[in-house]
The first five atom37 places (N, CA, C, CB, O) and aatype in JSON, in Angstrom:
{
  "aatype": [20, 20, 20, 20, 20, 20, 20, 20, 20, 20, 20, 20, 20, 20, 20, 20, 20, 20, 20, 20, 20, 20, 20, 20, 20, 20, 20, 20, 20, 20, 20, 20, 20, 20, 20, 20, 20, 20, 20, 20, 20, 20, 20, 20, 20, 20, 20, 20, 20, 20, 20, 20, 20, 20, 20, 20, 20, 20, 20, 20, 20, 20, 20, 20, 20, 20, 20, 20, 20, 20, 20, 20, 20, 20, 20, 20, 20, 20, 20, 20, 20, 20, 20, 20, 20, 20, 20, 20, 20, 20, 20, 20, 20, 20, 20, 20, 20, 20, 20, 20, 20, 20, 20, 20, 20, 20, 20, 20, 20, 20, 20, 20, 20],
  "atom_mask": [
    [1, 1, 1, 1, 1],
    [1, 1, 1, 1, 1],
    [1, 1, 1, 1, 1],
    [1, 1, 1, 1, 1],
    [1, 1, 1, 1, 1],
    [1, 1, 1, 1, 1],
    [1, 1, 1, 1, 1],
    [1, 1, 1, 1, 1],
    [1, 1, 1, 1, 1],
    [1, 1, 1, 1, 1],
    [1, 1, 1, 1, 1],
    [1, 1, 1, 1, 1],
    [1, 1, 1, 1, 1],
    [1, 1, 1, 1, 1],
    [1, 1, 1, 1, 1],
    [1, 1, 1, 1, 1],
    [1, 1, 1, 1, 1],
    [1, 1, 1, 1, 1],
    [1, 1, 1, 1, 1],
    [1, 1, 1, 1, 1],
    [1, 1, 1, 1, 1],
    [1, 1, 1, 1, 1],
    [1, 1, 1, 1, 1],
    [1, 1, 1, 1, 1],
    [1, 1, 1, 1, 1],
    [1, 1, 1, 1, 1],
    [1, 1, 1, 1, 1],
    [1, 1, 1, 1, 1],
    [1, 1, 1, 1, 1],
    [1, 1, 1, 1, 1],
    [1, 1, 1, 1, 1],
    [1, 1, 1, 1, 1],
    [1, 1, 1, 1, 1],
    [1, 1, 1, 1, 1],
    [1, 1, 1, 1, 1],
    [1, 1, 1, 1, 1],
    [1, 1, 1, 1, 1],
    [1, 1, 1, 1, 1],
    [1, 1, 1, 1, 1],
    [1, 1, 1, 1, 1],
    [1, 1, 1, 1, 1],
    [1, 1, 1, 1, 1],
    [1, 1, 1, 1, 1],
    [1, 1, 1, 1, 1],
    [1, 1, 1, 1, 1],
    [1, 1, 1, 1, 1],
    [1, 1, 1, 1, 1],
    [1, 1, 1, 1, 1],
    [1, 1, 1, 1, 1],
    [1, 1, 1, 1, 1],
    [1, 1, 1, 1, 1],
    [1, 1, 1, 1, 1],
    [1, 1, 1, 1, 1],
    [1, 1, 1, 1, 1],
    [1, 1, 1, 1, 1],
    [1, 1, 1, 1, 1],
    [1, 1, 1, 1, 1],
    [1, 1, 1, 1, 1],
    [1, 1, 1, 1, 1],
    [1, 1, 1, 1, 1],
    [1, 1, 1, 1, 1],
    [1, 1, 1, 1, 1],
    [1, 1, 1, 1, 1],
    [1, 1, 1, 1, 1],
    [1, 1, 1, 1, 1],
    [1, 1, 1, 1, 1],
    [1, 1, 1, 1, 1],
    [1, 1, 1, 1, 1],
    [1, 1, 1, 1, 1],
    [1, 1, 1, 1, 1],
    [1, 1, 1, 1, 1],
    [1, 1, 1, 1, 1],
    [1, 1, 1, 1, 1],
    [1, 1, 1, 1, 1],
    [1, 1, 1, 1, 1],
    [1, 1, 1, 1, 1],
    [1, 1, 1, 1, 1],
    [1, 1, 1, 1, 1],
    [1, 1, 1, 1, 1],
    [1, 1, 1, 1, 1],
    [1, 1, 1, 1, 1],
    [1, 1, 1, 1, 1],
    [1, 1, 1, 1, 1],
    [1, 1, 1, 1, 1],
    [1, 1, 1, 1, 1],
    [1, 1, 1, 1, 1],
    [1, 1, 1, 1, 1],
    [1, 1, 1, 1, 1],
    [1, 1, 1, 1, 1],
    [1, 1, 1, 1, 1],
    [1, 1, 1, 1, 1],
    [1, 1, 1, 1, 1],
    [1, 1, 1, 1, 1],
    [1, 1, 1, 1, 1],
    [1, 1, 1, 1, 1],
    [1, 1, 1, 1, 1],
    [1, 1, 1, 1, 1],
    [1, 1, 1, 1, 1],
    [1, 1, 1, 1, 1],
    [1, 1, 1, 1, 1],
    [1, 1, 1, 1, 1],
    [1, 1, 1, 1, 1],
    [1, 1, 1, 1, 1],
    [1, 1, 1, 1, 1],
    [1, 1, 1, 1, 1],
    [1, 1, 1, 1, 1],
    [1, 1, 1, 1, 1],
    [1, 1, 1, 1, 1],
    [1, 1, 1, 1, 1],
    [1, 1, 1, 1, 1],
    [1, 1, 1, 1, 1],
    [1, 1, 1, 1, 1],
    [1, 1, 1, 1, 1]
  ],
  "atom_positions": [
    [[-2.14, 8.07, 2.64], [-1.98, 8.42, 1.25], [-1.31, 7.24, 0.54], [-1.15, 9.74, 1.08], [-0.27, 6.71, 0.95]],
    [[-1.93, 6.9, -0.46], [-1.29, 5.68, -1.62], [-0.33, 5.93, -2.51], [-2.25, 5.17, -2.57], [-0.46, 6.93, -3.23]],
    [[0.71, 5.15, -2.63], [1.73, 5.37, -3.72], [1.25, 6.53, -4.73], [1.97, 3.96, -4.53], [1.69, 7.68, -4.77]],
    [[0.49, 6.1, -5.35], [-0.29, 6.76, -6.4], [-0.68, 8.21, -6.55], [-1.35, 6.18, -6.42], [-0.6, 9.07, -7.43]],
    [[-1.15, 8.14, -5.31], [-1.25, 10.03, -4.53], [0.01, 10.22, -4.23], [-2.22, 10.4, -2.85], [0.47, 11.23, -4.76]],
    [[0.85, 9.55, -3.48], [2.02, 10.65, -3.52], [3.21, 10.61, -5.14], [3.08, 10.22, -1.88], [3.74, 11.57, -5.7]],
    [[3.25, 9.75, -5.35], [3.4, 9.8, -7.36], [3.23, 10.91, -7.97], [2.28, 8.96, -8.27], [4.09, 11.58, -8.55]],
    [[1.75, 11.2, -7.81], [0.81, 12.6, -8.17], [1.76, 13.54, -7.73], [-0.8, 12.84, -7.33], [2.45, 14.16, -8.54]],
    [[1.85, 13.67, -6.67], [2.05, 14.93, -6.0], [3.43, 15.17, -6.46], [1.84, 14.92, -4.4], [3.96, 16.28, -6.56]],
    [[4.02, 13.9, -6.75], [5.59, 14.03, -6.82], [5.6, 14.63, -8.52], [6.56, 12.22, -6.48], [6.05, 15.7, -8.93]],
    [[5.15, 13.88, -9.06], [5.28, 14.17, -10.62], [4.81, 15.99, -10.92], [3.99, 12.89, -11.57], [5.46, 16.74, -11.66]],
    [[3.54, 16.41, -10.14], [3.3, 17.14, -10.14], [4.46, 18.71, -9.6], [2.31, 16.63, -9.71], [4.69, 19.76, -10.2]],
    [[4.91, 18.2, -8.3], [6.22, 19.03, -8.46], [7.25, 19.11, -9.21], [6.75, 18.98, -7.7], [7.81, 20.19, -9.41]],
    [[7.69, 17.94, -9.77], [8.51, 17.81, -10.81], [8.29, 18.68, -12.2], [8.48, 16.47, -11.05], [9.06, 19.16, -13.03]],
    [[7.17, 18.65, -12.09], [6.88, 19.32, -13.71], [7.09, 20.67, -13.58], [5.28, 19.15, -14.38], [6.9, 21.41, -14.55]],
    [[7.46, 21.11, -12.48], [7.37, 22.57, -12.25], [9.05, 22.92, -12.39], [6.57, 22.98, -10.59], [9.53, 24.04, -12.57]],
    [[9.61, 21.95, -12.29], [11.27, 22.55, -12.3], [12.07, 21.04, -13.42], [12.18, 22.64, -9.97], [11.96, 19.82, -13.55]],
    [[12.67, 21.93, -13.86], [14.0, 21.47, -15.28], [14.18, 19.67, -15.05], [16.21, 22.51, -14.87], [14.11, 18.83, -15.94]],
    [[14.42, 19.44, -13.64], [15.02, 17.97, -12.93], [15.06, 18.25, -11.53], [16.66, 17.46, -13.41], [15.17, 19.36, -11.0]],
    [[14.93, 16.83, -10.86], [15.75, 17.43, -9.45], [15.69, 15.84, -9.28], [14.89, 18.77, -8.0], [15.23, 14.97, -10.03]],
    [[16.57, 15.74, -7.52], [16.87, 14.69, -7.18], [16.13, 14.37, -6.4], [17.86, 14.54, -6.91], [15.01, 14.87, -6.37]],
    [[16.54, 13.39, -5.5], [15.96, 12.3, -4.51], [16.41, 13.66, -3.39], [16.88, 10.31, -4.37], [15.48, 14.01, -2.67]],
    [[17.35, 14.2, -3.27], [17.9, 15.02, -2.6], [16.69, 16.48, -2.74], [19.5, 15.12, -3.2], [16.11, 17.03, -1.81]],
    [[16.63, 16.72, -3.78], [15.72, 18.03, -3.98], [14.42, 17.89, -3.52], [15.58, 18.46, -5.42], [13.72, 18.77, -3.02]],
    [[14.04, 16.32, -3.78], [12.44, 16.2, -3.12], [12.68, 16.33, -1.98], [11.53, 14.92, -3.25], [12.4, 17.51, -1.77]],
    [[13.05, 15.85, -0.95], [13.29, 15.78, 0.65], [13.88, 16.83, 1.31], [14.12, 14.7, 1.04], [13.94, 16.74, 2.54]],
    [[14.3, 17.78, 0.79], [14.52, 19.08, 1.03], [13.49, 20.05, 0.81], [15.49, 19.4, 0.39], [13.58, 20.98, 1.62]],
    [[12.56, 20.17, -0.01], [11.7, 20.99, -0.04], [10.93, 20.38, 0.9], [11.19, 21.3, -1.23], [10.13, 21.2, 1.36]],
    [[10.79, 19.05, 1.5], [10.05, 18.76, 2.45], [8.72, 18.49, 2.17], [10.14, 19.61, 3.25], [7.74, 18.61, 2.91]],
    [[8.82, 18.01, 0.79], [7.42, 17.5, 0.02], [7.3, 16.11, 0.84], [7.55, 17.23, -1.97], [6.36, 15.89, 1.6]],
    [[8.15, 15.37, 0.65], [7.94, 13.94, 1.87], [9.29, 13.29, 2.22], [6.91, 12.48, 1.18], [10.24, 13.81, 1.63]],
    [[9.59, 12.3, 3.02], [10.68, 11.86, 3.47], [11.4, 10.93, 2.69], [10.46, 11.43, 4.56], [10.71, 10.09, 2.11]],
    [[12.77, 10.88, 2.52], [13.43, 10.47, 1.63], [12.72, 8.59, 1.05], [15.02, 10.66, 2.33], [12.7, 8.21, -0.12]],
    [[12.27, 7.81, 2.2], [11.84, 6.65, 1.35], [10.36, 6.89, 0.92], [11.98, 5.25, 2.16], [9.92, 5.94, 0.27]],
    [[9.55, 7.86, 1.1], [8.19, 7.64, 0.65], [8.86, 8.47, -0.95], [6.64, 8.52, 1.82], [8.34, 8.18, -2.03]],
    [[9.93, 9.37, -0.88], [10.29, 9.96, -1.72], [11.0, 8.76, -3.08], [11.16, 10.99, -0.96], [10.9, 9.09, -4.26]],
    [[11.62, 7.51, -2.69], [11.94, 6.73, -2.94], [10.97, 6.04, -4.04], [12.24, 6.32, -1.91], [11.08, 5.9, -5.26]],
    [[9.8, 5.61, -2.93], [9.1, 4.53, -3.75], [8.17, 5.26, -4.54], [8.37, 3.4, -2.9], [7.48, 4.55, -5.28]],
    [[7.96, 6.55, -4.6], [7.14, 7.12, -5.48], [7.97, 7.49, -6.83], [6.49, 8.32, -4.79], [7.53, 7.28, -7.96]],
    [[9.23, 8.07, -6.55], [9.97, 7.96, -7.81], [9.94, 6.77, -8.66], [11.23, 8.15, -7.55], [9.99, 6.92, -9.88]],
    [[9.86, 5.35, -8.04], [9.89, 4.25, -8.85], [9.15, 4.08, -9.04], [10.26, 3.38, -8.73], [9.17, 3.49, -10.12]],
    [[7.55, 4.25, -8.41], [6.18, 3.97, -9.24], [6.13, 4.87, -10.79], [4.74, 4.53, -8.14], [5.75, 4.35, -11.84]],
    [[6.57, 6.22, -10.66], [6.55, 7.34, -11.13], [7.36, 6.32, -12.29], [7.15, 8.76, -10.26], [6.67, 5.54, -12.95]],
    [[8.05, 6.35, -12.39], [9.48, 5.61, -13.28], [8.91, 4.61, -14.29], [10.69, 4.59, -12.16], [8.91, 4.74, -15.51]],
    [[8.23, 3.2, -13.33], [7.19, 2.4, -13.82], [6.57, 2.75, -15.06], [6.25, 2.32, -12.94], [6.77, 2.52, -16.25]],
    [[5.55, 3.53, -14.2], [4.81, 4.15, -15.58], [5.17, 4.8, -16.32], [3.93, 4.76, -15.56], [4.33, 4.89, -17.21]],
    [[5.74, 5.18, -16.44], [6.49, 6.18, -17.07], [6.22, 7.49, -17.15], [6.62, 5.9, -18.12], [6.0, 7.85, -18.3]],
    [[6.17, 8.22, -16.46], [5.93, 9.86, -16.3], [7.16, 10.46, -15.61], [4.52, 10.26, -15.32], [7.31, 11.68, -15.7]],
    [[7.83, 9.92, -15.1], [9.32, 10.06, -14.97], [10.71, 9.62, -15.85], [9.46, 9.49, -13.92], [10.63, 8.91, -16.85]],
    [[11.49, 9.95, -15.54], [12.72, 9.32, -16.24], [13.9, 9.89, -15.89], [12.68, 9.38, -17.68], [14.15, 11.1, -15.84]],
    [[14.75, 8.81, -15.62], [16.08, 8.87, -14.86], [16.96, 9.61, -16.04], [16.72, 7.2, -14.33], [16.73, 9.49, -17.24]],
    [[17.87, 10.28, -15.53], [19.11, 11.81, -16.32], [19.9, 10.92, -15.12], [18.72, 14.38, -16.08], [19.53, 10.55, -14.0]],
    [[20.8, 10.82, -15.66], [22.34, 10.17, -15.3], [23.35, 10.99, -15.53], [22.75, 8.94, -16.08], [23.67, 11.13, -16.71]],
    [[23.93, 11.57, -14.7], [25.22, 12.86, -15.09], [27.13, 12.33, -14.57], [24.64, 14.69, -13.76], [27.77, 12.46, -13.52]],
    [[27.44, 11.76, -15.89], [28.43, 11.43, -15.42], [29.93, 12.71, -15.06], [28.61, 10.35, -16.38], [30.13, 13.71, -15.74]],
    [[30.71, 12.31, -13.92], [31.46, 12.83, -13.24], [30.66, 13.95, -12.25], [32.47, 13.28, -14.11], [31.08, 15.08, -12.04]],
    [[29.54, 13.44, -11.76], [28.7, 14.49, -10.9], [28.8, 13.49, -9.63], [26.9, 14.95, -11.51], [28.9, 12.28, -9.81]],
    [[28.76, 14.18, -8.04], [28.95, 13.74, -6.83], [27.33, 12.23, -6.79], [28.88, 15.44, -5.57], [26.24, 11.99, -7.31]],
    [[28.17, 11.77, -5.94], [26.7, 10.69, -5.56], [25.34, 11.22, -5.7], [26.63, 10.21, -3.96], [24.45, 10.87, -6.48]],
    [[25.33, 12.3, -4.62], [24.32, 13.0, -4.23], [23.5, 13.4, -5.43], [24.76, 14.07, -3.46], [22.3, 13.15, -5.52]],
    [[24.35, 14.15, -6.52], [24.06, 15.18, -7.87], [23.7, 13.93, -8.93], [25.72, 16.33, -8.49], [23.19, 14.44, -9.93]],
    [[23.76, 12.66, -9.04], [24.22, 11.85, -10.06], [23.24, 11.8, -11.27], [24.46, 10.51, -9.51], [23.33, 11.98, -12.49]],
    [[22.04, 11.43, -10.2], [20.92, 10.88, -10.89], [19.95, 11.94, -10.35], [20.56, 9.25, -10.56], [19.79, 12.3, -9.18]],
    [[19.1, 12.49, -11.88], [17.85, 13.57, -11.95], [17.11, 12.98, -12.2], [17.71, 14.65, -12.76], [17.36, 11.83, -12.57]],
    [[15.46, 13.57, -12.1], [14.52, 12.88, -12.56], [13.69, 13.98, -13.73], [13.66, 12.31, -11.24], [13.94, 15.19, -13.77]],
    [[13.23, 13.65, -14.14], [12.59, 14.39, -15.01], [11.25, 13.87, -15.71], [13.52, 14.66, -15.9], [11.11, 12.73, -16.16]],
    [[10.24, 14.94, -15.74], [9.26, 14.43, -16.05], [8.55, 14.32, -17.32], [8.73, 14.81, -15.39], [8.45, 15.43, -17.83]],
    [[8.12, 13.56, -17.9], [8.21, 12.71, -18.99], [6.49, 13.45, -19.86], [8.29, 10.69, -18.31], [6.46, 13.4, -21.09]],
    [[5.32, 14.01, -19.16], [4.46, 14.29, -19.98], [3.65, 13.64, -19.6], [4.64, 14.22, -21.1], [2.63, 14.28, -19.33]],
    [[3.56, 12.04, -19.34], [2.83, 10.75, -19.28], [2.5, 11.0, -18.1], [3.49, 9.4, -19.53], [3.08, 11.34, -17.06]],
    [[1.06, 10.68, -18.55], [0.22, 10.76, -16.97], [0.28, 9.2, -16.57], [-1.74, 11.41, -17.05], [0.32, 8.15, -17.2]],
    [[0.26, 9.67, -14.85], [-0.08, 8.45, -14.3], [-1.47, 7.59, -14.8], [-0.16, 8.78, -12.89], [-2.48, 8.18, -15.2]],
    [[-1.37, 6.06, -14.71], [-2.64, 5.13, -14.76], [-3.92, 5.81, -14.05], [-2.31, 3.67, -13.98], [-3.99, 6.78, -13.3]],
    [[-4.69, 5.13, -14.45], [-6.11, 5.43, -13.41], [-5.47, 4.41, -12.39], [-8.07, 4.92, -14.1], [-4.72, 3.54, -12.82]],
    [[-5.81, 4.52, -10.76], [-6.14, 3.53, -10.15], [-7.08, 2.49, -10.21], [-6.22, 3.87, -9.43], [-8.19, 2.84, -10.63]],
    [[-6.97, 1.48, -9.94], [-7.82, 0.6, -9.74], [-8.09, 0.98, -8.17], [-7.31, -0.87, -10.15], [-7.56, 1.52, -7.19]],
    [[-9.9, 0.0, -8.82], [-10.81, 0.34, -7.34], [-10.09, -0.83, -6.64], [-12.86, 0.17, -7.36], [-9.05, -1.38, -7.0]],
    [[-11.03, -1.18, -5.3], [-10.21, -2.07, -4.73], [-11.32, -2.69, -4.51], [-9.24, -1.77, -3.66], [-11.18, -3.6, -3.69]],
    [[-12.88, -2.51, -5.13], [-14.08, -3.29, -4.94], [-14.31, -4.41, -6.03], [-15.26, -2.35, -4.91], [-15.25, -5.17, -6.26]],
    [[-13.13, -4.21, -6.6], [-13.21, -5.07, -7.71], [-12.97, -6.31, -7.51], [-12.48, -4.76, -8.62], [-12.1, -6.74, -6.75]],
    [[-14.05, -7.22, -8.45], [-14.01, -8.74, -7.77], [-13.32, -9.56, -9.48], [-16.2, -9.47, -7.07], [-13.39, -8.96, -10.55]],
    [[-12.88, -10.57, -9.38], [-12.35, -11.14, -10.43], [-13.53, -12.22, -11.31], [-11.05, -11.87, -9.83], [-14.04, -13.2, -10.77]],
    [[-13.83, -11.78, -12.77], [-14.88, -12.52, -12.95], [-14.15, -13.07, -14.58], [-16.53, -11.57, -12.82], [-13.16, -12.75, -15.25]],
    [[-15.02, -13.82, -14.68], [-14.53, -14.69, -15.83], [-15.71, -14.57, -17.25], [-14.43, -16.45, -15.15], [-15.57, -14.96, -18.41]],
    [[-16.73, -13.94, -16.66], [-17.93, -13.75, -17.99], [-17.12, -13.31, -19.0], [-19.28, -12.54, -17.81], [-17.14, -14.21, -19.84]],
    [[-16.19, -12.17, -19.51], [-15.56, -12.05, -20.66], [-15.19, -13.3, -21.38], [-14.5, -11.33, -20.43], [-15.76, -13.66, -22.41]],
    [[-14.03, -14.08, -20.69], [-13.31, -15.3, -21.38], [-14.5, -15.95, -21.87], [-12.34, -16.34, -20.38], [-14.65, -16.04, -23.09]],
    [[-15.65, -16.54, -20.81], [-16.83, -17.23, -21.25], [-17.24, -16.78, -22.19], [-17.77, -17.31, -20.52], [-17.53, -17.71, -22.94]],
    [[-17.46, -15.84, -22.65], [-18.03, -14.63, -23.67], [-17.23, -15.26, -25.26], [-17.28, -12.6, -23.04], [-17.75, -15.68, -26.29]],
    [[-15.84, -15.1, -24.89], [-15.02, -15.32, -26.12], [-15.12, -16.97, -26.47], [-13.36, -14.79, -25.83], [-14.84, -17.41, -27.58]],
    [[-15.55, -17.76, -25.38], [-15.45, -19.03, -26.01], [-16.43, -19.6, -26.29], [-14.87, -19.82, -25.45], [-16.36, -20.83, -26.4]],
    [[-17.93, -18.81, -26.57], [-19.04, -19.37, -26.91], [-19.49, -19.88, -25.62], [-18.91, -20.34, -27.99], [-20.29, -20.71, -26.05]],
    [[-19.56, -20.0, -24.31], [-20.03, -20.79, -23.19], [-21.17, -19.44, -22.84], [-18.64, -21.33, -21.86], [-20.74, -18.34, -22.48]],
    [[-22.43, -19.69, -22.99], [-23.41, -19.19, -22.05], [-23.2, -18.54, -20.82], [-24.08, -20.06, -21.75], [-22.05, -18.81, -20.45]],
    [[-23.8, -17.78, -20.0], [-23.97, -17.17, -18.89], [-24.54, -18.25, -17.87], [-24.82, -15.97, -19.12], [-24.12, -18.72, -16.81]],
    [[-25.92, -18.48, -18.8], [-26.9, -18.71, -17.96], [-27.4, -20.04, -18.68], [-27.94, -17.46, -17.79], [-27.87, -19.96, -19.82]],
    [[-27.33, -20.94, -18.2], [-27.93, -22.44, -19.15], [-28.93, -22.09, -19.64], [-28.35, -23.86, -18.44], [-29.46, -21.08, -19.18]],
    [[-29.58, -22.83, -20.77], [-30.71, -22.72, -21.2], [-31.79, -23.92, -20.75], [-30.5, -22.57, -22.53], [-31.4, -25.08, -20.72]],
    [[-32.68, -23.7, -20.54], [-34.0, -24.75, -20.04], [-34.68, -25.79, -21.36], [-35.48, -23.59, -19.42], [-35.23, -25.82, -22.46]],
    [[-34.33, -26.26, -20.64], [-34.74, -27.92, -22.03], [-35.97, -28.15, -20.96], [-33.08, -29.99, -22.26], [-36.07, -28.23, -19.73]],
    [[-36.86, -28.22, -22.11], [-38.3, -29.07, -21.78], [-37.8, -30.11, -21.89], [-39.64, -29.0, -22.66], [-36.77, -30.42, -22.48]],
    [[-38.79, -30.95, -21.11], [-38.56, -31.82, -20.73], [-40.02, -32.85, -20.65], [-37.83, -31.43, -19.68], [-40.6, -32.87, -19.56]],
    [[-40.56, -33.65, -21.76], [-41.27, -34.18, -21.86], [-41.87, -35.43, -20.56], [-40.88, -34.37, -22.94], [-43.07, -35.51, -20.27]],
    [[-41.34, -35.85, -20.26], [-41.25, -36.93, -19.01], [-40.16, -37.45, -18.4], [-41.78, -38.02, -19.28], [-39.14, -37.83, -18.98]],
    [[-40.41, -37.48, -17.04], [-39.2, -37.84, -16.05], [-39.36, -39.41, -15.6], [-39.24, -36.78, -14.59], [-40.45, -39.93, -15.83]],
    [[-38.51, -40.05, -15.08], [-38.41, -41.41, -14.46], [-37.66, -40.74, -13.14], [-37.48, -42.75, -15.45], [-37.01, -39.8, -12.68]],
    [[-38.37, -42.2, -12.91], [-37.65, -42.16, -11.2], [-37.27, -43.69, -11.4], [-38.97, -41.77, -9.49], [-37.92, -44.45, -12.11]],
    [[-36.03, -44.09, -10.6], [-35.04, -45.09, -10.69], [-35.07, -45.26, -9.01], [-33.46, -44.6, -11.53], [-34.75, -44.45, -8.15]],
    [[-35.49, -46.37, -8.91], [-35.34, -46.74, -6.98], [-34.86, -48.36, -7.08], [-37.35, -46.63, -5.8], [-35.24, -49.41, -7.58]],
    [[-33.87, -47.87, -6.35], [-33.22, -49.74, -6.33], [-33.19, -49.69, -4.22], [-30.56, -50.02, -7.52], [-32.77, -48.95, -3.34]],
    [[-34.03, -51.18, -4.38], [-34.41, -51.55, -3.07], [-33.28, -52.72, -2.74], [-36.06, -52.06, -3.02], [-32.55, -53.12, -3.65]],
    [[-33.18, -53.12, -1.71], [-32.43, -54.47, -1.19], [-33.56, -54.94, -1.16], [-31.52, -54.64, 0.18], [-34.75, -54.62, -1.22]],
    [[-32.62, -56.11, -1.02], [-33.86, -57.25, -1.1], [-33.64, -58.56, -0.48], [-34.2, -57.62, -2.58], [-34.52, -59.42, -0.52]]
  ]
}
């Protein structure tokens, strides 16, 4: 499963309750505290999360998360190849050359001698 899927899944529980912690995910046993980790911060990233800071609350209690509305990105495929036709596009440069007739050719041969 990809960041992204578990993000999903995370945001998706989240939306179901007020806030909870790093502590509340790993207790319900949705996933283990670092996959729980790096999905909160993808989550965060994009913003469909957002950190609640509670001051004079224990370590544990400190920091909530809460979910923000904002859906996650689409993924990107991973068949995707990097091409440059757009930029070419914007700067007037062709795709594809164009064919010049060409009335007569030479041939150039230099012999020793």
């Amino acid at each position: 499963m990809s960041t992204h899927e578990k993000a999903e899944a995370l945001v998706a529980w989240v939306r179901q309750r007020p806030s909870a912690t790093v502590s509340d995910i790993t207790g319900s046993g949705l996933m283990n505290s670092r996959t729980a980790s790096d999905a909160v911060q993808y989550a965060l990233r994009c913003g469909a999360l957002e950190r609640v800071v509670r001051r004079g609350a224990s370590a544990k209690d400190r920091v909530h998360y809460r979910a923000t509305g904002v859906a996650l990105p689409i993924p990107r495929t991973h068949g995707a190849q990097p091409s440059f036709d757009g930029l070419l596009q914007a700067w007037g440069i062709v795709l594809v050359p164009p064919e010049l007739q060409a009335s007569e050719s030479r041939r150039h041969q230099i012999s020793d001698c």
